[in-house]
SEFIZA-3560 file (N, C-alpha, C; in Angstrom, 3 decimals):
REM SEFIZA-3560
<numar><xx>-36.200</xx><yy>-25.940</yy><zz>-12.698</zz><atom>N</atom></numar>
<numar><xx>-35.715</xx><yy>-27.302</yy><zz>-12.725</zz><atom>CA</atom></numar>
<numar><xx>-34.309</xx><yy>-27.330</yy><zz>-12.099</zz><atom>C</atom></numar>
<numar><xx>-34.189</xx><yy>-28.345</yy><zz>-11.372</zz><atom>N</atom></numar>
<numar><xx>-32.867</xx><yy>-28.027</yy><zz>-10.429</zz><atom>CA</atom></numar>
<numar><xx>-31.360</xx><yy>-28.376</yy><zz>-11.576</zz><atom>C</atom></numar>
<numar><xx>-30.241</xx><yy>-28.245</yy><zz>-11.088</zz><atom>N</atom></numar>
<numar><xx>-29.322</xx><yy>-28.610</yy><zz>-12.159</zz><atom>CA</atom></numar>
<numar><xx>-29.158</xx><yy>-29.836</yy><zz>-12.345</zz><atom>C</atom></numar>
<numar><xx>-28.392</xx><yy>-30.889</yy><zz>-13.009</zz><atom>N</atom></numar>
<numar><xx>-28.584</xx><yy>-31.796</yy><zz>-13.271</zz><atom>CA</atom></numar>
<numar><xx>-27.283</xx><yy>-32.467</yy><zz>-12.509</zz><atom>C</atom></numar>
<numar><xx>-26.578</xx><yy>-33.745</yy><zz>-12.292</zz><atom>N</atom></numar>
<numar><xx>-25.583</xx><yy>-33.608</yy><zz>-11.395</zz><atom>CA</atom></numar>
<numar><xx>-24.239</xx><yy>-33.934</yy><zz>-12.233</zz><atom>C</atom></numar>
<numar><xx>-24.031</xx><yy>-33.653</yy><zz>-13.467</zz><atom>N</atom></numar>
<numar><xx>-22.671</xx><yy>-33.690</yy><zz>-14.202</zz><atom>CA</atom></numar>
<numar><xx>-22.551</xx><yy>-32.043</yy><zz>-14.196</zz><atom>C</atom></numar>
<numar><xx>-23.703</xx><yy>-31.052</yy><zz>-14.128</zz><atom>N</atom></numar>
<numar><xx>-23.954</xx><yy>-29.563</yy><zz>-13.834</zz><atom>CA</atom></numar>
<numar><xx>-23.403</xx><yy>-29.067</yy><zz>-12.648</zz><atom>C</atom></numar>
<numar><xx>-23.886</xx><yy>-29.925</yy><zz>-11.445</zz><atom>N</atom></numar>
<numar><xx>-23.249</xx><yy>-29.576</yy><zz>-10.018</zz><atom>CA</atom></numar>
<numar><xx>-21.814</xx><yy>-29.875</yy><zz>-10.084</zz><atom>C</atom></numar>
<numar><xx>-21.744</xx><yy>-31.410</yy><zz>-10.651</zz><atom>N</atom></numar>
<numar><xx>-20.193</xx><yy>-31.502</yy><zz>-10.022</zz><atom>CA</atom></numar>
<numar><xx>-19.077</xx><yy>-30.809</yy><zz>-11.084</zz><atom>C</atom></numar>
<numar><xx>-19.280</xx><yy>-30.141</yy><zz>-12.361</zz><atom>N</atom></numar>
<numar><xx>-18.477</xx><yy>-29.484</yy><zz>-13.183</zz><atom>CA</atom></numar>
<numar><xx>-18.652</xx><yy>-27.953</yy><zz>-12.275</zz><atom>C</atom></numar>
<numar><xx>-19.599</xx><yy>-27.483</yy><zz>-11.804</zz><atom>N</atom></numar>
<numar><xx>-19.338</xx><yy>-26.354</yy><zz>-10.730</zz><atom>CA</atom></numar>
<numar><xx>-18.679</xx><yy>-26.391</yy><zz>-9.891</zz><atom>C</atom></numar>
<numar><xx>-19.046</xx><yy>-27.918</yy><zz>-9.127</zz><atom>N</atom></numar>
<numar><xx>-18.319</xx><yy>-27.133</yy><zz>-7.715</zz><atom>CA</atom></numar>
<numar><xx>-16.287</xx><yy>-27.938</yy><zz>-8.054</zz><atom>C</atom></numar>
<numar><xx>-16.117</xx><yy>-28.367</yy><zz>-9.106</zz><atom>N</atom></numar>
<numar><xx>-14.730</xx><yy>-28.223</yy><zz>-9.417</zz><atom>CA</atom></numar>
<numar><xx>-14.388</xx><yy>-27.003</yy><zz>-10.160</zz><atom>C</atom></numar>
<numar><xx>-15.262</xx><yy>-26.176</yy><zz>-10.664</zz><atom>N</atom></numar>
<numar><xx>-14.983</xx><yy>-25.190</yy><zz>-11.121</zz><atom>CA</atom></numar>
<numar><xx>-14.393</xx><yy>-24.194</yy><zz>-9.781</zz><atom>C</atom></numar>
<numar><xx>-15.338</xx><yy>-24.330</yy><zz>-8.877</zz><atom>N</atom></numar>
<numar><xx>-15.474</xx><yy>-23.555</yy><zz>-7.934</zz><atom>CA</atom></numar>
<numar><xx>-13.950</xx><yy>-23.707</yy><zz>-6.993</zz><atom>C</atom></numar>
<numar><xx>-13.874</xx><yy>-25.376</yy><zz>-6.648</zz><atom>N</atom></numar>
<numar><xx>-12.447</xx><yy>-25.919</yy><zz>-6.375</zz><atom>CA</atom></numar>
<numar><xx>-11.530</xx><yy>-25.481</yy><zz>-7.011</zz><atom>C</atom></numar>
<numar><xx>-11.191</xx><yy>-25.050</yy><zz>-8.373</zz><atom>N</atom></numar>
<numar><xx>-10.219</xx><yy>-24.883</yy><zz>-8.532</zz><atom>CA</atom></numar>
<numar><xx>-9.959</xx><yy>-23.392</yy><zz>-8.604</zz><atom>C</atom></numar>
<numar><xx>-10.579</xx><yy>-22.365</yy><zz>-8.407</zz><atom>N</atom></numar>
<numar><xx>-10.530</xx><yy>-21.004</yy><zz>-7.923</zz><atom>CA</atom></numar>
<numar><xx>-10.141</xx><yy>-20.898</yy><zz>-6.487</zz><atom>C</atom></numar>
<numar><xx>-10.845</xx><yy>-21.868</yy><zz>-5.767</zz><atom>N</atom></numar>
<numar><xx>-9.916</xx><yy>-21.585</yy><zz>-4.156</zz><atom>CA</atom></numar>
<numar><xx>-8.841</xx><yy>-22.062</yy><zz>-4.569</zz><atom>C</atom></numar>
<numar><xx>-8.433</xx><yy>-23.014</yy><zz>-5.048</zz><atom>N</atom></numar>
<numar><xx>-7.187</xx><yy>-23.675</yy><zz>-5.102</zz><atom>CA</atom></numar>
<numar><xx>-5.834</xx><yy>-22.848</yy><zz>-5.426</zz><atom>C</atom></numar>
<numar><xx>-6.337</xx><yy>-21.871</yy><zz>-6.636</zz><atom>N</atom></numar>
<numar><xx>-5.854</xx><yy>-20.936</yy><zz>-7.059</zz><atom>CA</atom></numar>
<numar><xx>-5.234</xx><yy>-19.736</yy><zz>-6.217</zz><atom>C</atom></numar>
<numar><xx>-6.324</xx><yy>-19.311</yy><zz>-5.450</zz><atom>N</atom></numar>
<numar><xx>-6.432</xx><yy>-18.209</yy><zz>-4.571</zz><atom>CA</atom></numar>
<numar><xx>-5.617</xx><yy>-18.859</yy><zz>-3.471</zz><atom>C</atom></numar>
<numar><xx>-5.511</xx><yy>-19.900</yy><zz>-2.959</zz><atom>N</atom></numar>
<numar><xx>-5.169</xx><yy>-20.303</yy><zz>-1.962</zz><atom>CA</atom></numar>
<numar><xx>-3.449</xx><yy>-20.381</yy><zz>-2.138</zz><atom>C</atom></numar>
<numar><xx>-2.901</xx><yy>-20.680</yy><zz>-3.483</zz><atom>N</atom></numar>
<numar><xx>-2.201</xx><yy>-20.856</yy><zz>-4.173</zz><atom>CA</atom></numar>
<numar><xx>-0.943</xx><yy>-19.339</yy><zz>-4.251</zz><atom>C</atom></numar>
<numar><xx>-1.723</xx><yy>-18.364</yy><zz>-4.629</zz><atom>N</atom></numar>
<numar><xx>-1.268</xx><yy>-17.025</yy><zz>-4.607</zz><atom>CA</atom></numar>
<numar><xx>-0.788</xx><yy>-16.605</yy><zz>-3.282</zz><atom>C</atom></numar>
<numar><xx>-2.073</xx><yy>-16.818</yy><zz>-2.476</zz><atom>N</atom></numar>
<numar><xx>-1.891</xx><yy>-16.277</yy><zz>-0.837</zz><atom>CA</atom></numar>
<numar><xx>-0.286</xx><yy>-17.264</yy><zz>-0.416</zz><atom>C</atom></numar>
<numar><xx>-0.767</xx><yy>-18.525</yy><zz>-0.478</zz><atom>N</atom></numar>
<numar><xx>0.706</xx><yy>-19.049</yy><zz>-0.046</zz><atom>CA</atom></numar>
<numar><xx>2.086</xx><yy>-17.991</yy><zz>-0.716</zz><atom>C</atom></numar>
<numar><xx>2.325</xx><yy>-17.893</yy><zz>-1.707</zz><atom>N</atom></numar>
<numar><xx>3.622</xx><yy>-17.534</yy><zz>-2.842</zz><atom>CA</atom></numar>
<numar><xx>3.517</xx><yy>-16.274</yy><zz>-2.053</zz><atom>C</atom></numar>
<numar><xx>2.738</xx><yy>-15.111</yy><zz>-1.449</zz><atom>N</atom></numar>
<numar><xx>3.258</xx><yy>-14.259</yy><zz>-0.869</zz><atom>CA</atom></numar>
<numar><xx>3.565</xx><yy>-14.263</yy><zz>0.384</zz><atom>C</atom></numar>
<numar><xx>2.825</xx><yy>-14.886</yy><zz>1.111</zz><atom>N</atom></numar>
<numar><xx>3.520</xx><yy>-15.201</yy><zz>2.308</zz><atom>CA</atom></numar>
<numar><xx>4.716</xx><yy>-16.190</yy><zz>2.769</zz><atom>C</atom></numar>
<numar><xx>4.873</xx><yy>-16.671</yy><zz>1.768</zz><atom>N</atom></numar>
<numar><xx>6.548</xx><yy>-17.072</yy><zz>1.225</zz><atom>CA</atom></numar>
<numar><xx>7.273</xx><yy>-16.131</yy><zz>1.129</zz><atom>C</atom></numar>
<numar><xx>7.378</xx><yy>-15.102</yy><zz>0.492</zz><atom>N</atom></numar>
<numar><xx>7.918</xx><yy>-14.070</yy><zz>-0.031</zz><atom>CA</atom></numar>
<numar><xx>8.272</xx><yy>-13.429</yy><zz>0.921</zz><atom>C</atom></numar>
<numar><xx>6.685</xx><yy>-12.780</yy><zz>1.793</zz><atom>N</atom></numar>
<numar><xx>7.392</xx><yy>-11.862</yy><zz>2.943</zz><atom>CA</atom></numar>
<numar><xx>8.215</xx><yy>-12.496</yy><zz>3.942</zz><atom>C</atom></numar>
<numar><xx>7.837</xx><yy>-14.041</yy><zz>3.883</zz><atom>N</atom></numar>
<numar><xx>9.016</xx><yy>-14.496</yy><zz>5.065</zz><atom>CA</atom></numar>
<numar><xx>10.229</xx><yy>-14.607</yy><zz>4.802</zz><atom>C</atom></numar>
<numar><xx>10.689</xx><yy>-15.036</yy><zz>3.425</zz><atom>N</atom></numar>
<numar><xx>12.160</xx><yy>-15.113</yy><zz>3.152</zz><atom>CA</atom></numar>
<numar><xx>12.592</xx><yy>-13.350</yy><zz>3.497</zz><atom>C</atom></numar>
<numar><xx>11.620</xx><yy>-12.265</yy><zz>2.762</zz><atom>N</atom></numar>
<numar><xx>11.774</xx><yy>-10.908</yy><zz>3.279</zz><atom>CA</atom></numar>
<numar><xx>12.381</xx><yy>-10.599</yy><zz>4.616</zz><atom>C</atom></numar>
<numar><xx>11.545</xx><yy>-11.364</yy><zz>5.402</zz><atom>N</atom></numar>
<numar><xx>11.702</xx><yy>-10.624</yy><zz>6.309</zz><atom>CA</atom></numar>
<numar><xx>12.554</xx><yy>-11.323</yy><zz>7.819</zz><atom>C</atom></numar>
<numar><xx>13.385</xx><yy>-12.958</yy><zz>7.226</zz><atom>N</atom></numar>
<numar><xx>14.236</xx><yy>-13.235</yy><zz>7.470</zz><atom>CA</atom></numar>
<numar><xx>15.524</xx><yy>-12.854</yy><zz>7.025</zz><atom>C</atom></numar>
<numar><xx>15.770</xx><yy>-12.095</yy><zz>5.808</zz><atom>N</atom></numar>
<numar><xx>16.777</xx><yy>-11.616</yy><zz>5.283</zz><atom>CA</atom></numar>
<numar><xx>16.884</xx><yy>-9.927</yy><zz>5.702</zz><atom>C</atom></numar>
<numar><xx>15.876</xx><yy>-9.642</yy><zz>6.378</zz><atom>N</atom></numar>
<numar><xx>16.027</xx><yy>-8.130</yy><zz>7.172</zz><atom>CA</atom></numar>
<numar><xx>16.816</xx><yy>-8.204</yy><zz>8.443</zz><atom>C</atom></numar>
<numar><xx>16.009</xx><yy>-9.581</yy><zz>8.466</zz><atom>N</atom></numar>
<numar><xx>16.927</xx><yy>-9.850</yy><zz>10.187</zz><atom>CA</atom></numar>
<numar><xx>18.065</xx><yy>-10.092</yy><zz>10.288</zz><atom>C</atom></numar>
<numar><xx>18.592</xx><yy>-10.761</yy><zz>9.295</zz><atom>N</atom></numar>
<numar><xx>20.102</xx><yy>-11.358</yy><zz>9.003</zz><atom>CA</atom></numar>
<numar><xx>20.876</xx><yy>-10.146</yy><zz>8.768</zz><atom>C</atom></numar>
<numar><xx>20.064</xx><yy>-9.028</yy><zz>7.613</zz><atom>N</atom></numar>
<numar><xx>20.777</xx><yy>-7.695</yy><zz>7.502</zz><atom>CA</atom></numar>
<numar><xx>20.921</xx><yy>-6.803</yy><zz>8.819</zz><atom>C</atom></numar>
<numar><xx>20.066</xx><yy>-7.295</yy><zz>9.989</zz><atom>N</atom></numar>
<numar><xx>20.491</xx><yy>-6.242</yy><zz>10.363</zz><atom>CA</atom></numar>
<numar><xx>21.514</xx><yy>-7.231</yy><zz>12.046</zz><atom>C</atom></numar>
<numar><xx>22.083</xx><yy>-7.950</yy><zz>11.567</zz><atom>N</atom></numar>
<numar><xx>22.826</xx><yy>-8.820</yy><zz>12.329</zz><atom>CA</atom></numar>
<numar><xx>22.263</xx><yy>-9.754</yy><zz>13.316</zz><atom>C</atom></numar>
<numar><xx>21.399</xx><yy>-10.218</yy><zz>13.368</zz><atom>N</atom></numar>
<numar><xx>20.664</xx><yy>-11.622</yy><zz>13.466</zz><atom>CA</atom></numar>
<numar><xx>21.387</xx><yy>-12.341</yy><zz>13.101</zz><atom>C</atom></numar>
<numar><xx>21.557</xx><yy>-13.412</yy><zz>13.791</zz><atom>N</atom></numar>
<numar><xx>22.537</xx><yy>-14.833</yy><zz>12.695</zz><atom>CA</atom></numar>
<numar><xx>21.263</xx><yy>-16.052</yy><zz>12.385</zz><atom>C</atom></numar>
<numar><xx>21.704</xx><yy>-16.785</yy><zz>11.555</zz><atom>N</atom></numar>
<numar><xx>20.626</xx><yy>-17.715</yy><zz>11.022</zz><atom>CA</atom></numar>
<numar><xx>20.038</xx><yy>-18.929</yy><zz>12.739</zz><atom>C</atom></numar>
<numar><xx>21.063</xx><yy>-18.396</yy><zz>13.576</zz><atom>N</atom></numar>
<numar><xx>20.491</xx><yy>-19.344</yy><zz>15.065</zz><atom>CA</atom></numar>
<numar><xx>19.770</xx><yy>-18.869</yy><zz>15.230</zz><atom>C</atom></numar>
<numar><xx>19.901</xx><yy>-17.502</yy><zz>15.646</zz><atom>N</atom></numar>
<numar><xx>18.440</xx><yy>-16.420</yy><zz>16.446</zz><atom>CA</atom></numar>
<numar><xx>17.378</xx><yy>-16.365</yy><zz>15.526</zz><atom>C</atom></numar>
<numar><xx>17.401</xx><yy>-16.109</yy><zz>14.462</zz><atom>N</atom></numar>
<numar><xx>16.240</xx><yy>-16.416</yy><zz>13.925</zz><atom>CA</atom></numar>
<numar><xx>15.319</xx><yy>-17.054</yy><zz>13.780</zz><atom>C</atom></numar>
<numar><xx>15.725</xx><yy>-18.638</yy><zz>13.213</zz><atom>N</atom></numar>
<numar><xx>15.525</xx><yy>-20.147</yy><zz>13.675</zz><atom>CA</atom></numar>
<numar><xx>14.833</xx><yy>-20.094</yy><zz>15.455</zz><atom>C</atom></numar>
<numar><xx>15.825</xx><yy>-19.484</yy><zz>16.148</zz><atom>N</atom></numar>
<numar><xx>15.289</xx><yy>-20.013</yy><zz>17.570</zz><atom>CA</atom></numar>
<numar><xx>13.516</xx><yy>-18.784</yy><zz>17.998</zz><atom>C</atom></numar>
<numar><xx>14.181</xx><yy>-17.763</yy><zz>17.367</zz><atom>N</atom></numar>
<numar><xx>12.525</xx><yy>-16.994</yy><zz>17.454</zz><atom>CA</atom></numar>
<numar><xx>11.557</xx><yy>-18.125</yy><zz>16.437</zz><atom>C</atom></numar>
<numar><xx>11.707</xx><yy>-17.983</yy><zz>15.459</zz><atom>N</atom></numar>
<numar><xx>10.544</xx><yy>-18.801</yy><zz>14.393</zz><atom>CA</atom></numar>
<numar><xx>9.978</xx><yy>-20.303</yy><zz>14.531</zz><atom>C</atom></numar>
<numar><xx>11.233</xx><yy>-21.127</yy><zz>15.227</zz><atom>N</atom></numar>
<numar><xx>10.868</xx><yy>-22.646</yy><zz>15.713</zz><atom>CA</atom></numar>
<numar><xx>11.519</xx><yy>-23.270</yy><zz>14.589</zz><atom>C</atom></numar>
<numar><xx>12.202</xx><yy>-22.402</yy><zz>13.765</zz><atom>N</atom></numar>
<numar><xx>13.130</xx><yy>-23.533</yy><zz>12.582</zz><atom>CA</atom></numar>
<numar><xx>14.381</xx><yy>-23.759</yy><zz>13.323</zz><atom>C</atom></numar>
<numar><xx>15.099</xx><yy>-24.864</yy><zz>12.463</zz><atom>N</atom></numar>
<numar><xx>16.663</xx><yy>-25.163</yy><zz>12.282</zz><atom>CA</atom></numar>
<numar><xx>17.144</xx><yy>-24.046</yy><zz>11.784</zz><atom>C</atom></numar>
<numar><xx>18.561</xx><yy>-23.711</yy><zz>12.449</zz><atom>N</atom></numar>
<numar><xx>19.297</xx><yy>-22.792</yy><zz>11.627</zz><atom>CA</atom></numar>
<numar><xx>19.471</xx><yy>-23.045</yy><zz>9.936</zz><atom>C</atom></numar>
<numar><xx>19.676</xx><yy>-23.946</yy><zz>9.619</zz><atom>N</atom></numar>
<numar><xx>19.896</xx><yy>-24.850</yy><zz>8.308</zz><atom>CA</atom></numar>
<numar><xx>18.732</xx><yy>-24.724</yy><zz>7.539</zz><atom>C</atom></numar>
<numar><xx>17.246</xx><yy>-24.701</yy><zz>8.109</zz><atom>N</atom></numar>
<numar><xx>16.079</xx><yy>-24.289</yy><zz>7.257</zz><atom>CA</atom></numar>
<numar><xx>15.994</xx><yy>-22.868</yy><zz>6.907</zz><atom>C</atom></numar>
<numar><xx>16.789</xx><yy>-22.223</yy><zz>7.795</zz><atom>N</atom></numar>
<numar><xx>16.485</xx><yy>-20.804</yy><zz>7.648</zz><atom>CA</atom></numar>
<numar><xx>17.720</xx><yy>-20.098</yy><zz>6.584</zz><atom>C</atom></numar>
<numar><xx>19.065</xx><yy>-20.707</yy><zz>6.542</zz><atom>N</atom></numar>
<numar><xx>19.497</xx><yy>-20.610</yy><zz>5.965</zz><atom>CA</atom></numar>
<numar><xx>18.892</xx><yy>-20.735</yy><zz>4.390</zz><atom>C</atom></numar>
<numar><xx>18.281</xx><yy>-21.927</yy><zz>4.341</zz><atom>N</atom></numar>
<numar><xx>17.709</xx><yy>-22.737</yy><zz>3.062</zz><atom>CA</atom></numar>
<numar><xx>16.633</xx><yy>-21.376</yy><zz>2.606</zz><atom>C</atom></numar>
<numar><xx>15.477</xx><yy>-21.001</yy><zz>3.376</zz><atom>N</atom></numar>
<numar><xx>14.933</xx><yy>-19.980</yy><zz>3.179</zz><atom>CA</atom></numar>
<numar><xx>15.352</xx><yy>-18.967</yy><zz>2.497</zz><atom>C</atom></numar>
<numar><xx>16.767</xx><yy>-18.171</yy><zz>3.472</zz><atom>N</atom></numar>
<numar><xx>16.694</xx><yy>-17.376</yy><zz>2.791</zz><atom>CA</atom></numar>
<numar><xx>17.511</xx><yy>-17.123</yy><zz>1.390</zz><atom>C</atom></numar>
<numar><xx>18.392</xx><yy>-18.171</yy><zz>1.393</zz><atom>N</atom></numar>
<numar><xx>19.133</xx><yy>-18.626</yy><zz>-0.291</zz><atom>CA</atom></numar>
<numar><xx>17.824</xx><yy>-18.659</yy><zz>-1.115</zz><atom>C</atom></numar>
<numar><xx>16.602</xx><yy>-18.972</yy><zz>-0.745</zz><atom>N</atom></numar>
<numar><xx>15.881</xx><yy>-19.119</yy><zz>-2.017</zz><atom>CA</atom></numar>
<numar><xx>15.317</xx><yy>-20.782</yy><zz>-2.343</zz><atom>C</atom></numar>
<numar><xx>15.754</xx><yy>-21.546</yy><zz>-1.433</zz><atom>N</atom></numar>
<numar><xx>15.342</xx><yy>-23.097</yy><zz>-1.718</zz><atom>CA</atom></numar>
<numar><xx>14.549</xx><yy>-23.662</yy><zz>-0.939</zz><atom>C</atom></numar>
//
């Protein structure tokens, strides 16, 4: 007997909110490695222009980045 459709649609939000999740995580690290790995560049004398001008940000976003905001 097939499922019933308060059955389907409590699945496939079940299902929604596991990508959502996952999708969720993946973002927060690839956040991470970028503030990372704008603050490598800065360490190793990069200024917040060159960076910005490789990545396609404002100096001012990249700044913001890598403070943490």
């Amino acid at each position: 007997m097939p499922p019933n459709p308060k059955s389907k649609a409590l699945d496939a939000a079940r299902r929604a909110q596991a990508d959502f999740e996952k999708t969720q995580e993946q973002l927060e690290r690839h956040v991470h490695t970028r503030r990372e790995s704008f603050e490598r560049a800065k360490a190793a004398g990069a200024t917040l222009r060159e960076i910005g001008e490789v990545v396609g940000l404002h100096h001012t976003r990249v700044g913001q980045i890598v403070r943490g905001e």
